[in-house]
C-alpha positions in Angstrom: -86.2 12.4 -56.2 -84.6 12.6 -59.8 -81.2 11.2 -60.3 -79.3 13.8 -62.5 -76.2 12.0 -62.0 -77.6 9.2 -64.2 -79.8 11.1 -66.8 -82.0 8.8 -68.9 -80.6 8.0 -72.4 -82.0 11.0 -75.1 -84.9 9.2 -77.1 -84.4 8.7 -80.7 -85.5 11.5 -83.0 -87.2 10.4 -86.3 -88.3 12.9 -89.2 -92.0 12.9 -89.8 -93.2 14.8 -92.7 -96.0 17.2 -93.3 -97.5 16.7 -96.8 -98.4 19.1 -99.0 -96.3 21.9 -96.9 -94.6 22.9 -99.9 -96.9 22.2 -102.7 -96.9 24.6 -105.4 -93.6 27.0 -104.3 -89.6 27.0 -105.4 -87.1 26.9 -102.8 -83.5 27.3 -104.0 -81.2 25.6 -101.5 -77.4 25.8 -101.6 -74.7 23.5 -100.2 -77.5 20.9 -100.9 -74.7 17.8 -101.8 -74.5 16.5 -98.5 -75.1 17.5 -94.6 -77.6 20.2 -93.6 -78.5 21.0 -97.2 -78.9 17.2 -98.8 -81.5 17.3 -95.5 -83.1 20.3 -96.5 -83.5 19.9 -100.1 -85.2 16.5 -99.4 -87.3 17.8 -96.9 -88.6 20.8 -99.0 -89.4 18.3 -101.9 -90.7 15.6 -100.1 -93.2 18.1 -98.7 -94.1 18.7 -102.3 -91.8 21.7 -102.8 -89.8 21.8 -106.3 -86.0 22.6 -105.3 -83.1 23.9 -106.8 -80.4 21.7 -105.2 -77.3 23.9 -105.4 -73.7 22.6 -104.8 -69.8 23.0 -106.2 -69.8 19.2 -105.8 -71.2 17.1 -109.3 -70.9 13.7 -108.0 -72.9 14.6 -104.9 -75.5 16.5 -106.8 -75.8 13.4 -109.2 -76.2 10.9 -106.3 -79.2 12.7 -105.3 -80.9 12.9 -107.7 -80.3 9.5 -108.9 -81.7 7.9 -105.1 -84.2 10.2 -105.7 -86.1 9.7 -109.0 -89.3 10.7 -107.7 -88.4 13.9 -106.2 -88.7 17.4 -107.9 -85.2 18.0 -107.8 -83.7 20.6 -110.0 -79.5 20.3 -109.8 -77.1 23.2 -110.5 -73.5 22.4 -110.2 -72.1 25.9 -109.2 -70.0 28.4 -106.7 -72.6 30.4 -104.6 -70.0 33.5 -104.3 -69.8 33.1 -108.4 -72.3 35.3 -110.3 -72.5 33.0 -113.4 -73.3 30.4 -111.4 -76.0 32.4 -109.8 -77.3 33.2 -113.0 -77.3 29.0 -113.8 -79.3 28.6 -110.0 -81.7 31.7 -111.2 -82.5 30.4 -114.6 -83.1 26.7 -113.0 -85.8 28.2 -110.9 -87.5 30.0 -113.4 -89.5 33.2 -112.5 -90.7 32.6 -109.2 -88.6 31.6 -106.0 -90.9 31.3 -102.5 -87.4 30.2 -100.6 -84.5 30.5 -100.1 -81.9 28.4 -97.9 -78.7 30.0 -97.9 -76.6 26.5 -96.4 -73.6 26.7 -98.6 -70.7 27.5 -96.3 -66.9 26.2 -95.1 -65.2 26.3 -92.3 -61.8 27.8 -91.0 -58.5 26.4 -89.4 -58.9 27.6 -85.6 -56.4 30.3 -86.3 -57.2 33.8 -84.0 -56.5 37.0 -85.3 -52.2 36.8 -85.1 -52.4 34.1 -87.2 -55.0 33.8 -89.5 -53.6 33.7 -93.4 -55.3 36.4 -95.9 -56.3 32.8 -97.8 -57.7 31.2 -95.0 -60.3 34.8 -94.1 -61.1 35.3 -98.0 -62.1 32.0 -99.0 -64.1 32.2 -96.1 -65.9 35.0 -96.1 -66.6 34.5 -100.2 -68.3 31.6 -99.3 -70.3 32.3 -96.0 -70.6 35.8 -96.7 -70.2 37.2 -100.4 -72.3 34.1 -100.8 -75.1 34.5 -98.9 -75.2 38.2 -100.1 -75.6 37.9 -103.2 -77.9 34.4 -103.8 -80.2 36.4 -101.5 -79.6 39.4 -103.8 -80.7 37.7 -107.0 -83.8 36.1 -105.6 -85.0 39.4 -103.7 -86.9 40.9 -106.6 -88.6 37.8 -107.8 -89.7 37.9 -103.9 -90.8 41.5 -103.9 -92.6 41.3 -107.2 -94.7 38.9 -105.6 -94.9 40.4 -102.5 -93.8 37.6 -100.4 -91.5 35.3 -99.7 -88.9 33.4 -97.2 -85.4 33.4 -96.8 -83.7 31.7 -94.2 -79.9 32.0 -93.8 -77.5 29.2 -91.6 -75.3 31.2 -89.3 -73.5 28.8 -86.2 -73.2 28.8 -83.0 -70.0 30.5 -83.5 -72.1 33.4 -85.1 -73.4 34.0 -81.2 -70.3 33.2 -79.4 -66.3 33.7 -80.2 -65.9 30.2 -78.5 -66.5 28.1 -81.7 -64.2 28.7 -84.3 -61.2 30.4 -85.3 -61.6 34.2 -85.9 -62.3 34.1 -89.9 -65.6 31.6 -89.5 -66.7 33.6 -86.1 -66.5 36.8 -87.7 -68.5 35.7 -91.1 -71.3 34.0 -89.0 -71.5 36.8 -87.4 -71.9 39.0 -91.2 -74.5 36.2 -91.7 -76.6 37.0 -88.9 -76.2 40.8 -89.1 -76.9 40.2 -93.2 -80.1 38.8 -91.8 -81.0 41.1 -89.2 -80.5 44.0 -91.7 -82.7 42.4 -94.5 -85.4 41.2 -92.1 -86.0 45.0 -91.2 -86.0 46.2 -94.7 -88.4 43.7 -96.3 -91.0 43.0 -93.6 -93.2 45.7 -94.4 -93.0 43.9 -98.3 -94.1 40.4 -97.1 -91.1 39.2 -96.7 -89.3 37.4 -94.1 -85.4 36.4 -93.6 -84.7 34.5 -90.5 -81.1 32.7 -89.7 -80.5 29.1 -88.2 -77.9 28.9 -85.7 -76.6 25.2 -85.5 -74.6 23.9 -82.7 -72.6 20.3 -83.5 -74.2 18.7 -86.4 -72.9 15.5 -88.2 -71.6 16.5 -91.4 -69.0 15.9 -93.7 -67.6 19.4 -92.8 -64.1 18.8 -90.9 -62.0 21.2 -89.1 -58.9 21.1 -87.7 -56.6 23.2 -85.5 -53.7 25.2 -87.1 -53.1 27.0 -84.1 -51.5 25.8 -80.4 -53.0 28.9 -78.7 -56.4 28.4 -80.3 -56.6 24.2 -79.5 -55.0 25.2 -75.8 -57.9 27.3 -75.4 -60.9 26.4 -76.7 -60.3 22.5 -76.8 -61.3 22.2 -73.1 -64.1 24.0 -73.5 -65.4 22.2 -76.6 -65.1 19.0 -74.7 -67.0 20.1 -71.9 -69.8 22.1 -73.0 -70.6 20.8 -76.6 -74.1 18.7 -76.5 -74.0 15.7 -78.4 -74.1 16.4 -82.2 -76.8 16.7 -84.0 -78.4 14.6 -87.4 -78.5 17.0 -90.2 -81.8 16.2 -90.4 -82.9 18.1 -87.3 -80.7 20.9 -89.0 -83.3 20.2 -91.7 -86.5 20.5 -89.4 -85.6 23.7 -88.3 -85.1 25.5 -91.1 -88.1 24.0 -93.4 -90.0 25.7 -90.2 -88.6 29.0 -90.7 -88.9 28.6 -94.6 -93.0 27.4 -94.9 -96.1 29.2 -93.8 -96.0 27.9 -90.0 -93.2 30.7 -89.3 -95.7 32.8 -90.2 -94.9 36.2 -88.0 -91.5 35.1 -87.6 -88.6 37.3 -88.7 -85.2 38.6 -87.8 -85.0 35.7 -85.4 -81.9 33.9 -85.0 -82.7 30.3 -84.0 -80.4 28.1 -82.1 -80.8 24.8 -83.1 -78.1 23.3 -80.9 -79.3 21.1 -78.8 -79.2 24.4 -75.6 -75.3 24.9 -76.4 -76.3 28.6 -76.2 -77.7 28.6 -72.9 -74.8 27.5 -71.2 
């Protein structure tokens, strides 16, 4: 009989690479300074991809590619909800994108609907929403020209649940997914596909804090109790690279929780 009350220790997860996975294609990814997107962007290239690392952070963007000489790394300092600096990220990847991972994105301060500040839900939703939107906008026709192409967008676990986040970072996860949903319908007859990662807890250098009494009253007990242990961003990384290259082939419109079975309970 299995002892459940003494469950064995989780193994170690290490990242094994598939060569040659991206040869030959352009993947823009955003937020790509640190966490989930530094992960992604060396994961696409390593595989052989060339990537457009995107990211409002210069110093981060110039430590990557400086520990990664060998890497086909493109930088573009910019603001993804900017349309200049969409214009920078488009002219850096030339006139062909295969990918795109939309990554770029902040969090909010706990605050529920009474108290949320009209700064706290528009920075927000320029970045995790306007964002997304329009990145995906720019890269869509190169996509459709060629008659295919990937995009794959990072939604939360808060965009399945209103248990993770205040009520400005639930409701743009939530855009996210329906911003994938939407596009996944409309382009899959055209050869392309635009899927949506949901992560649970994921070590990052994304901190949030509570602003609000009622919010930390009520969902503090149940972060500590049903959270998993947090994920590398790595993982994050594995997830969506399998959504992006040719092995989520007839995968579309999904929304994939990668959070360690958060969303199950």
């Amino acid at each position: 009989m299995t002892d459940v009350t003494s469950p064995a220790p989780i193994p170690e997860w290490n990242e094994v690479i598939t060569p040659g996975r991206f040869a030959g294609k352009t993947v823009i990814v955003t937020g790509a300074g640190s966490g989930i997107g530094r992960s992604t962007a060396l994961r696409v290239a390593r595989e052989g991809g060339r990537v457009v690392a995107s990211d409002i952070s210069a110093p981060r963007l110039e430590e990557l590619k400086a520990e990664h000489p060998d890497l086909d790394l493109l930088t573009v300092v910019g603001d993804v909800s900017d349309e200049k600096d969409i214009a920078a990220i488009m002219t850096a990847a030339g006139g062909t994108v295969d990918g795109l991972a939309n990554v770029a994105g902040i969090m909010d301060d706990f605050t529920p609907v009474h108290e949320v500040s009209d700064a706290v839900w528009d920075r927000v939703f320029r970045i995790n929403v306007l964002g997304t939107m329009r990145l995906s906008r720019a890269v869509l026709p190169l996509m459709l020209a060629a008659g295919s192409g990937s995009i794959v967008n990072v939604a939360s676990e808060a965009g399945l649940r209103g248990s993770a986040a205040g009520v400005a970072y639930t409701a743009s996860k939530h855009a996210v997914v329906g911003i994938t949903k939407s596009s996944a319908v409309m382009y899959a007859p055209l050869g392309i596909r635009v899927n949506a990662v949901a992560p649970g807890a994921t070590i990052t250098n994304i901190e949030a804090s509570f602003a609000s009494t009622l919010a930390q009253g009520r969902l503090g007990p149940l972060m500590q109790t049903v959270i998993p242990v947090p994920a590398q961003a790595a993982q994050l990384a594995a997830s969506i690279t399998f959504l992006l290259s040719d092995d989520g082939t007839n995968v579309n419109g999904v929304i994939l929780a990668s959070d360690g079975g958060w969303s199950a309970i």
